[in-house]
C-alpha positions in Angstrom: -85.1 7.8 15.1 -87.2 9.8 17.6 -89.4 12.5 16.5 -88.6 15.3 19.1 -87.0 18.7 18.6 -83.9 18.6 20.7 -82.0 21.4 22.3 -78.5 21.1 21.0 -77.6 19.0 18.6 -73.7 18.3 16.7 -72.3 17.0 14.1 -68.8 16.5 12.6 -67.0 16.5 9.3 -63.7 16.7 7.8 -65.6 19.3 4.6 -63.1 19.0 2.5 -63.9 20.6 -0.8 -67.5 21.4 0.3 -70.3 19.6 -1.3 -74.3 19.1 -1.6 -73.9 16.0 0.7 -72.1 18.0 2.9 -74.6 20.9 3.1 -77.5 18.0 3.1 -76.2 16.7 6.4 -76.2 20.2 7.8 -79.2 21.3 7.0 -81.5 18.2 7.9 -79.2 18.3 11.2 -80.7 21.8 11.8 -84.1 20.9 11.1 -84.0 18.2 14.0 -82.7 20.9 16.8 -82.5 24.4 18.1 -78.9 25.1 18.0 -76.5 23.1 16.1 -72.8 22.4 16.2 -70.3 21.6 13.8 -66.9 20.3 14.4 -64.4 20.3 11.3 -61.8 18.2 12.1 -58.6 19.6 11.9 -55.5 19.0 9.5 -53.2 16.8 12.0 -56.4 14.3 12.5 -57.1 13.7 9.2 -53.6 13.0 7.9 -53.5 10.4 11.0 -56.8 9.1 10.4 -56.7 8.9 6.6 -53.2 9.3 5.4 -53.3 12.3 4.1 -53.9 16.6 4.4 -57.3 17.9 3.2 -57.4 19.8 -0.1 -58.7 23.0 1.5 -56.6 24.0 4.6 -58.6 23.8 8.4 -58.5 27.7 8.5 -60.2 27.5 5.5 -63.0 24.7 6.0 -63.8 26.0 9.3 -65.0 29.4 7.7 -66.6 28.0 5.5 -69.0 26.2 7.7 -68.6 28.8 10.1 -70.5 31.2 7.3 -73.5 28.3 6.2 -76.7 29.7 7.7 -77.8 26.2 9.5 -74.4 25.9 11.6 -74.5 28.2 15.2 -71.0 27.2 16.4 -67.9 26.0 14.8 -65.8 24.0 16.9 -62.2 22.0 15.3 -62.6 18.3 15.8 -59.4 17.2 17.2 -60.0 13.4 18.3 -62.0 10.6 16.3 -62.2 8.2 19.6 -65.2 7.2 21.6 -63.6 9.2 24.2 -63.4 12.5 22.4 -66.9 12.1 21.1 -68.0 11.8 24.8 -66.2 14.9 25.8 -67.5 16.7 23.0 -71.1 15.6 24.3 -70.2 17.0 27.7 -68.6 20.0 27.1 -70.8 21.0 25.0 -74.4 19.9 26.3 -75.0 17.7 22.8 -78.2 15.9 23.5 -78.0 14.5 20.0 -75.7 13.6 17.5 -76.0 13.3 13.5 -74.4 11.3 11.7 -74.4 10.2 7.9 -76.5 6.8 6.8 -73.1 5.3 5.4 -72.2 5.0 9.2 -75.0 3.4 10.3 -74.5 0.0 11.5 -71.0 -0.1 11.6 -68.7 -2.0 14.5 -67.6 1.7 15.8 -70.9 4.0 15.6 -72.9 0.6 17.5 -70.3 0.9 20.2 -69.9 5.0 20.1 -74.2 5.2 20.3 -74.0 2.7 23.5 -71.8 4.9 25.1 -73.3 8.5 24.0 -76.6 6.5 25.0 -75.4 6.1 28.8 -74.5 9.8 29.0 -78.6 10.8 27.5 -77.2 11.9 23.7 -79.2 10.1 21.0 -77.3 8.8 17.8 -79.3 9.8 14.6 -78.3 8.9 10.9 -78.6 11.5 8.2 -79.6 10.0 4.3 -76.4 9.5 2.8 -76.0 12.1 -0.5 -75.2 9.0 -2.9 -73.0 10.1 -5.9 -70.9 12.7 -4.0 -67.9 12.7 -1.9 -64.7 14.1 -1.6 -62.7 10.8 -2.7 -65.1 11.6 -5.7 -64.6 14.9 -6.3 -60.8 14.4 -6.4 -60.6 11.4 -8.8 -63.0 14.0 -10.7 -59.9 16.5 -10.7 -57.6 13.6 -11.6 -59.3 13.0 -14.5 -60.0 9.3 -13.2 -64.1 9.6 -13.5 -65.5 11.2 -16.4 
């Protein structure tokens, strides 16, 4: 991890049913750059990706971020791929991207940091919140974890 203040930096979520992890990520992604941007990723990805519609609708989610006091720009997330992450980058003049510690290490962030790395956006991993997640939260409101 490089200690440099960067310009602009991004990162991505799906925020369903809004948490302290959530708002950890956020703000320690702040701390690292000037201007910050989150992309909530929209309804349609996340019931391709993951088999199911978020709790709280897109509209909802992205006003919610929209309205946290770290985040400058809201933008939807609408593609998961290497590609999309790239174009994001571009459009956008990311020079680095956060990322959660659970992600760290994995097959698809080595190979999405390679390719962000050729284009001059660093990768950086965020501490994981452990104890909290959304899959938690909604066993929680199943009544599956006590």
């Amino acid at each position: 991890m490089k200690k440099k203040s960067y310009k602009t930096g991004y990162t991505a979520g799906v925020y369903d049913m809004f948490h302290i992890g959530h708002l950890n990520v956020i703000r320690n992604a702040k701390k690292q750059c000037k201007y910050l941007i989150v992309g909530v990723t929209t309804d349609e990805i996340v019931l391709k990706n993951k088999g199911k519609l978020p709790v709280i609708p897109f509209d909802e989610r992205i006003e919610i971020v929209r309205s946290i006091r770290y985040v400058d720009k809201v933008i939807p997330q609408t593609d998961y791929s290497i590609d999309g992450k790239i174009k994001t980058a571009v459009e956008n003049k990311i020079d680095v991207m956060f990322v959660g510690s659970d992600w760290q290490n994995t097959d698809k962030w080595k190979t999405i940091e390679k390719e962000l790395k050729r284009i001059g956006v660093d990768v950086i991993y965020l501490p994981h919140t452990d104890g909290i997640s959304s899959t938690i939260l909604r066993k929680k409101i199943k009544g599956d974890l006590q």
